[in-house]
Biopython code that builds the backbone (N, CA, C, O; Angstrom):
import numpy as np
from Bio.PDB.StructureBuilder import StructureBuilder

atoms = [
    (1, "UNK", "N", (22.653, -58.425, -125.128)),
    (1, "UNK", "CA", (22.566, -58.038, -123.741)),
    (1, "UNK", "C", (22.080, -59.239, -122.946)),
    (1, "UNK", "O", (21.091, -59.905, -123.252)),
    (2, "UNK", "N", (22.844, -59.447, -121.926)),
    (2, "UNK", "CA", (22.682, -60.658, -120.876)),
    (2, "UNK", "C", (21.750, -59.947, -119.658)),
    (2, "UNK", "O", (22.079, -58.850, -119.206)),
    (3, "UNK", "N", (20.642, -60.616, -119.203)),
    (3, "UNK", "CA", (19.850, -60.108, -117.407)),
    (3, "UNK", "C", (20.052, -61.262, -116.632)),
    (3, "UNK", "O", (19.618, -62.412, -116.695)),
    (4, "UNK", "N", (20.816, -60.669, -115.892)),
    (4, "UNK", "CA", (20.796, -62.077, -114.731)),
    (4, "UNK", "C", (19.724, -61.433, -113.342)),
    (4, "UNK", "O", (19.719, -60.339, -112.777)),
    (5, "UNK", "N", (18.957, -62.572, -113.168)),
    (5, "UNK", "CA", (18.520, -62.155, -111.748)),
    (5, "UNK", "C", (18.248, -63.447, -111.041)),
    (5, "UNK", "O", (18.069, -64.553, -111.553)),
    (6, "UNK", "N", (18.249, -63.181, -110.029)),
    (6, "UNK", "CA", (17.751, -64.672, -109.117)),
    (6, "UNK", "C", (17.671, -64.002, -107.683)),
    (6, "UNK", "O", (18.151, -62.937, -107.294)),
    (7, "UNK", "N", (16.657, -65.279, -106.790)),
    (7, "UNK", "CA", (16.343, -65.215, -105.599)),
    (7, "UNK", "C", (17.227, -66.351, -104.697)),
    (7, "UNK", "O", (18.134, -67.102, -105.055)),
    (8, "UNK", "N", (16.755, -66.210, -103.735)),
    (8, "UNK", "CA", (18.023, -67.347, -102.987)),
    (8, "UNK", "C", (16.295, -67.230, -101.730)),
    (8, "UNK", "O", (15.587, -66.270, -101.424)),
    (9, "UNK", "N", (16.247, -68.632, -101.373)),
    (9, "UNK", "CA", (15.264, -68.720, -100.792)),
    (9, "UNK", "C", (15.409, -70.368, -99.974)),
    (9, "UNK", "O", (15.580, -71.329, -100.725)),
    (10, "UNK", "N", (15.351, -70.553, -98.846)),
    (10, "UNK", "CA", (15.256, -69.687, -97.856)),
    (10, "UNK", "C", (15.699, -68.461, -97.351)),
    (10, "UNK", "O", (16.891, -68.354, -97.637)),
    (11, "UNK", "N", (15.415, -67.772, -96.916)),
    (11, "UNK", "CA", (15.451, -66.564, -96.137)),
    (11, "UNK", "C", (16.872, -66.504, -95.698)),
    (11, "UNK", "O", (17.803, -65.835, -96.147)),
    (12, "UNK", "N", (16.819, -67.433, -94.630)),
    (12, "UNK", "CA", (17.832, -67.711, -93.806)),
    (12, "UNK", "C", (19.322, -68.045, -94.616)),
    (12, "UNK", "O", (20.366, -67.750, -94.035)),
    (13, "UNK", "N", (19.355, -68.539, -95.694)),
    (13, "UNK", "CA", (19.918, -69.089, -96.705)),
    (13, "UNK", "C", (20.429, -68.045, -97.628)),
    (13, "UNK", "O", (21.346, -68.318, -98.403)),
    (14, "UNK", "N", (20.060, -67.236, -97.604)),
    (14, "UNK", "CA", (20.087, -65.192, -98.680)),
    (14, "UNK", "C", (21.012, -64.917, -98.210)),
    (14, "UNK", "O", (21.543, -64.780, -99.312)),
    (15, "UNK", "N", (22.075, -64.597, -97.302)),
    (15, "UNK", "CA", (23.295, -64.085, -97.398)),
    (15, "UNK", "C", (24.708, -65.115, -97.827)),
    (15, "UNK", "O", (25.746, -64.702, -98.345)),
    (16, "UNK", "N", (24.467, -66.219, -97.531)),
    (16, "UNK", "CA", (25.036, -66.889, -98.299)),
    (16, "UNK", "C", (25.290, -67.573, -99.553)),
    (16, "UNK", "O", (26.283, -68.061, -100.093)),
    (17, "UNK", "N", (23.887, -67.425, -99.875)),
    (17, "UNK", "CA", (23.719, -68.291, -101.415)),
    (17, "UNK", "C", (23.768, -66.904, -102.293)),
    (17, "UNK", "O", (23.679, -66.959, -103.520)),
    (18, "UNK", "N", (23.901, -65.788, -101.672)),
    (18, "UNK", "CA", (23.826, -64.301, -102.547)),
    (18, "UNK", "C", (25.138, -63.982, -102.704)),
    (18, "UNK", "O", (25.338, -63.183, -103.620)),
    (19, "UNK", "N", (25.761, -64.220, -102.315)),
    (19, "UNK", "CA", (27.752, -63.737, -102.404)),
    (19, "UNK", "C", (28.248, -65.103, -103.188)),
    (19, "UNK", "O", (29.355, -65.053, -103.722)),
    (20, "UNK", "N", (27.338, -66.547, -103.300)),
    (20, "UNK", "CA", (27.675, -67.499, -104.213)),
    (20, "UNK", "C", (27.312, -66.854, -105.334)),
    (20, "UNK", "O", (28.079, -66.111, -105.946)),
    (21, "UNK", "N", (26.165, -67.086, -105.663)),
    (21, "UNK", "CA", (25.304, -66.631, -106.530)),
    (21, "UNK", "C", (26.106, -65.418, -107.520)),
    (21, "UNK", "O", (26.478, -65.440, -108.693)),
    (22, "UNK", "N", (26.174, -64.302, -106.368)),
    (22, "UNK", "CA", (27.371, -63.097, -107.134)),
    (22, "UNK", "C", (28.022, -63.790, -108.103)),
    (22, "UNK", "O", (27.895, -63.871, -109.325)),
    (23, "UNK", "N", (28.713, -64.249, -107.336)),
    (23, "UNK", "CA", (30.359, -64.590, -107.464)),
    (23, "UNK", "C", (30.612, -65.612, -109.043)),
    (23, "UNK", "O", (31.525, -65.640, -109.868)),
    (24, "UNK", "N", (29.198, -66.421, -108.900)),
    (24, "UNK", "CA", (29.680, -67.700, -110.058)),
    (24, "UNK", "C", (28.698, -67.021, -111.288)),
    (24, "UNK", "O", (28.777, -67.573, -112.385)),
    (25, "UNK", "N", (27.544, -65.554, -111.121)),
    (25, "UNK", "CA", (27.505, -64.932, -112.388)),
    (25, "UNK", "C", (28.829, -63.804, -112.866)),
    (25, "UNK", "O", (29.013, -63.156, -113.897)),
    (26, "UNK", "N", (29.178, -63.864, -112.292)),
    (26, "UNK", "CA", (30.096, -62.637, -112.623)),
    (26, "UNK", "C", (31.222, -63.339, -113.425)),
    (26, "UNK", "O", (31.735, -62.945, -114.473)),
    (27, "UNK", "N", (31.531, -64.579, -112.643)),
    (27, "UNK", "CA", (32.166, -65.448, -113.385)),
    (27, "UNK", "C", (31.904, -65.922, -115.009)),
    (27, "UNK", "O", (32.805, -65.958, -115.848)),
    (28, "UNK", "N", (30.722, -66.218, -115.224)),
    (28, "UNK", "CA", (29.754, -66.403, -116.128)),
    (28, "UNK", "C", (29.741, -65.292, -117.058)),
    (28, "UNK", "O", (29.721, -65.497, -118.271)),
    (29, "UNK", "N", (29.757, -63.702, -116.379)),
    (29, "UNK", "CA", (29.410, -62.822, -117.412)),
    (29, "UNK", "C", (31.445, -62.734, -117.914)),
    (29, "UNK", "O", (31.830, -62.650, -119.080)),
    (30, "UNK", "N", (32.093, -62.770, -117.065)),
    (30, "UNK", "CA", (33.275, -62.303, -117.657)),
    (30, "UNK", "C", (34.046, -63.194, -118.658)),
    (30, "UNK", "O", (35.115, -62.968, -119.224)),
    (31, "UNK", "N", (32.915, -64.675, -118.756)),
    (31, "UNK", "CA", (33.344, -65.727, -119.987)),
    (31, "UNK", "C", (32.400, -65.417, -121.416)),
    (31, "UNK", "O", (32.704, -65.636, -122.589)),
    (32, "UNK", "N", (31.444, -64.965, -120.979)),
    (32, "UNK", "CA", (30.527, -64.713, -122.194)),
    (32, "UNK", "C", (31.042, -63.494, -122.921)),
    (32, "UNK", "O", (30.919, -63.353, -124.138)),
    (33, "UNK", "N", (31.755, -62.420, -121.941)),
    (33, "UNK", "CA", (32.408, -61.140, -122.766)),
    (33, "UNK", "C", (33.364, -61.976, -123.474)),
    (33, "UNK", "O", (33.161, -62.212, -124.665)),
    (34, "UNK", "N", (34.665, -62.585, -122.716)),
    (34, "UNK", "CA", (35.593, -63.311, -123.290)),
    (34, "UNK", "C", (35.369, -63.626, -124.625)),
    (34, "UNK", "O", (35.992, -63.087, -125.540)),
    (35, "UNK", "N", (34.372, -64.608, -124.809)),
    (35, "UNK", "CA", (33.920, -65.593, -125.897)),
    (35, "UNK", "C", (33.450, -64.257, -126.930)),
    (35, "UNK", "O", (34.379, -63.779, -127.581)),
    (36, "UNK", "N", (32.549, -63.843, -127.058)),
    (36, "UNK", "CA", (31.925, -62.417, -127.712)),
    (36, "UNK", "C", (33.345, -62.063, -128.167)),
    (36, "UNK", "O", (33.546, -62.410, -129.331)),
    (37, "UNK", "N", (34.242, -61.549, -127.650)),
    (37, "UNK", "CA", (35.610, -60.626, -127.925)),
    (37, "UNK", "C", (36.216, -61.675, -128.684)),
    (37, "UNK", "O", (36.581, -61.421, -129.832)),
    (38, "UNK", "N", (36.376, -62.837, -128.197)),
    (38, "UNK", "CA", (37.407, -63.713, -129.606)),
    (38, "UNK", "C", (36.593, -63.815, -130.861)),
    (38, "UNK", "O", (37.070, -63.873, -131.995)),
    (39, "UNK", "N", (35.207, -63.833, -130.527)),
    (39, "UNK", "CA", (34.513, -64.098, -131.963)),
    (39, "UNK", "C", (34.761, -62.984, -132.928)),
    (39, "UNK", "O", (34.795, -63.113, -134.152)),
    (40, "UNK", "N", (34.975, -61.587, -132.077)),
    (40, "UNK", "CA", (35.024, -60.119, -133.114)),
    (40, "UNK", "C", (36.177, -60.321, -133.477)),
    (40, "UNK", "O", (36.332, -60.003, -134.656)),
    (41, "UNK", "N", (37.165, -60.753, -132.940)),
    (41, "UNK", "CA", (38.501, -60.886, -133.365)),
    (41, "UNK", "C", (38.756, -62.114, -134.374)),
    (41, "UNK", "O", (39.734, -62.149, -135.121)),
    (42, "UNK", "N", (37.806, -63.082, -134.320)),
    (42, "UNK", "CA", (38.276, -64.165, -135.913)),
    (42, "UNK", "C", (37.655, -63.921, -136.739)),
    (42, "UNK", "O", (36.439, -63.727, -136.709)),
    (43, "UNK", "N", (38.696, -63.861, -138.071)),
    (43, "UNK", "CA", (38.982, -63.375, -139.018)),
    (43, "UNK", "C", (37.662, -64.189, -139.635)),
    (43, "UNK", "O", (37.295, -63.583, -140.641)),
    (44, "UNK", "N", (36.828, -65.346, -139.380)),
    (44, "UNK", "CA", (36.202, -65.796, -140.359)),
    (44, "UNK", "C", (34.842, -65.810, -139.408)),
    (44, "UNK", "O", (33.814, -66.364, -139.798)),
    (45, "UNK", "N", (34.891, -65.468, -138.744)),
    (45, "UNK", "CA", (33.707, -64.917, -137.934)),
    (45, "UNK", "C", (32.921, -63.678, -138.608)),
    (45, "UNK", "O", (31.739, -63.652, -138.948)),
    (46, "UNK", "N", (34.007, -62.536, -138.723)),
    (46, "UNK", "CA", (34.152, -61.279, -139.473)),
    (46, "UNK", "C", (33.878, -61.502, -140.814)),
    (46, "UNK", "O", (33.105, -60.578, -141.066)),
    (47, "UNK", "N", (33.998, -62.041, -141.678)),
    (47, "UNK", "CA", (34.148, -62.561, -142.585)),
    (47, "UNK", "C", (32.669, -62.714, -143.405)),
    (47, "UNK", "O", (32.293, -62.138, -144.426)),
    (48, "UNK", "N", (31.974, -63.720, -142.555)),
    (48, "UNK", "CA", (30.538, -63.892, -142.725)),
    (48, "UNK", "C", (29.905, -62.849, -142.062)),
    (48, "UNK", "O", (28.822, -62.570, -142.575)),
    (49, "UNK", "N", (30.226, -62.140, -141.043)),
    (49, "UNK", "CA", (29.392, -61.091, -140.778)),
    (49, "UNK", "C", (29.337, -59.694, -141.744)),
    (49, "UNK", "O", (28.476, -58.842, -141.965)),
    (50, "UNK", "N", (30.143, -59.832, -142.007)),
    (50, "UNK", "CA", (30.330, -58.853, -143.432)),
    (50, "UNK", "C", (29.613, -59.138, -144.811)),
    (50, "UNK", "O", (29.051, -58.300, -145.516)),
    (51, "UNK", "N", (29.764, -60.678, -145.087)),
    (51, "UNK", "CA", (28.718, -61.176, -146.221)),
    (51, "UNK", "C", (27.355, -60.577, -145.451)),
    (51, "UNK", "O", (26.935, -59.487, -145.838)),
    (52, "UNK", "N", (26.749, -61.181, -144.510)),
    (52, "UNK", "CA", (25.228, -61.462, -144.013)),
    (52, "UNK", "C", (25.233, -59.706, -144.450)),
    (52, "UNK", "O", (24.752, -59.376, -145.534)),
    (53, "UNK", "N", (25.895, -58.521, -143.380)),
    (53, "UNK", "CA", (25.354, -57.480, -143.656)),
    (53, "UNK", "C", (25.163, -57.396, -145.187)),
    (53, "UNK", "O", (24.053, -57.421, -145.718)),
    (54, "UNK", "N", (25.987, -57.323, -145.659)),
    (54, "UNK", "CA", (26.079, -56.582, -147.382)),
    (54, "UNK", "C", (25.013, -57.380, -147.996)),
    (54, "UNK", "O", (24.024, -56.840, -148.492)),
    (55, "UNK", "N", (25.204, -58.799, -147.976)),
    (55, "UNK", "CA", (23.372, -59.147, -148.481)),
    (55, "UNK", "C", (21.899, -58.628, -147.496)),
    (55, "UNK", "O", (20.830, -58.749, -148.094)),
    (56, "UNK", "N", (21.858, -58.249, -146.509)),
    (56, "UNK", "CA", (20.747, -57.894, -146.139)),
    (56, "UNK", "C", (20.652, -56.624, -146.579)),
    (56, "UNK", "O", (19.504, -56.190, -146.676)),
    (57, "UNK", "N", (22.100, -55.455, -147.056)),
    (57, "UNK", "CA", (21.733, -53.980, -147.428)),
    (57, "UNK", "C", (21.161, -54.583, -148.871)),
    (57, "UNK", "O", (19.939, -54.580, -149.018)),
    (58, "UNK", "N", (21.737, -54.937, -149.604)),
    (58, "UNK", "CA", (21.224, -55.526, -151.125)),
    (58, "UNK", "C", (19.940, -56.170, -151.123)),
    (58, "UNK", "O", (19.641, -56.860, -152.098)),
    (59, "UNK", "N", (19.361, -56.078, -150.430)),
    (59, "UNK", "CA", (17.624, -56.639, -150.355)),
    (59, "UNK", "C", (18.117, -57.885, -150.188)),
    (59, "UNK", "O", (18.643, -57.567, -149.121)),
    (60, "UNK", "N", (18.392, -58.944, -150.292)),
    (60, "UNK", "CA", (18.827, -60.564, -150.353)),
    (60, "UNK", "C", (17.616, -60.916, -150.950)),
    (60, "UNK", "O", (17.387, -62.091, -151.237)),
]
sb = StructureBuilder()
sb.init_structure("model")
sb.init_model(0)
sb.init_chain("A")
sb.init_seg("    ")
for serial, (resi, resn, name, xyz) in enumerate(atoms, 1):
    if name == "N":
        sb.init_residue(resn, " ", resi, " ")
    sb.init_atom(name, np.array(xyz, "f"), 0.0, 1.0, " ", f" {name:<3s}", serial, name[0])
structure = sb.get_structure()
């Protein structure tokens, strides 16, 4: 799980740097899903995540 938060300060400066701000996390979150989704999808990504579980159920 990703938290984005931020302030935009000056004052005067908050409606504009807040619709930037939006705009280039959203950007940000819809590359980090991206990236996350190809990793579930390679085959050798999967691969080792399947070893790690099955040795951590087996006590390791």
């Amino acid at each position: 799980m990703w938290r984005y938060v931020f302030r935009c300060r000056p004052a005067w400066l908050a409606p504009v740097a807040e619709r930037i701000g939006t705009r280039l996390l959203g950007r940000d979150i819809r590359r980090r899903i991206a990236g996350f989704a190809r990793g579930c999808a390679d085959p050798a990504v999967l691969a080792v995540a399947r070893r790690e579980l099955e040795e951590d159920a087996a006590g390791r």
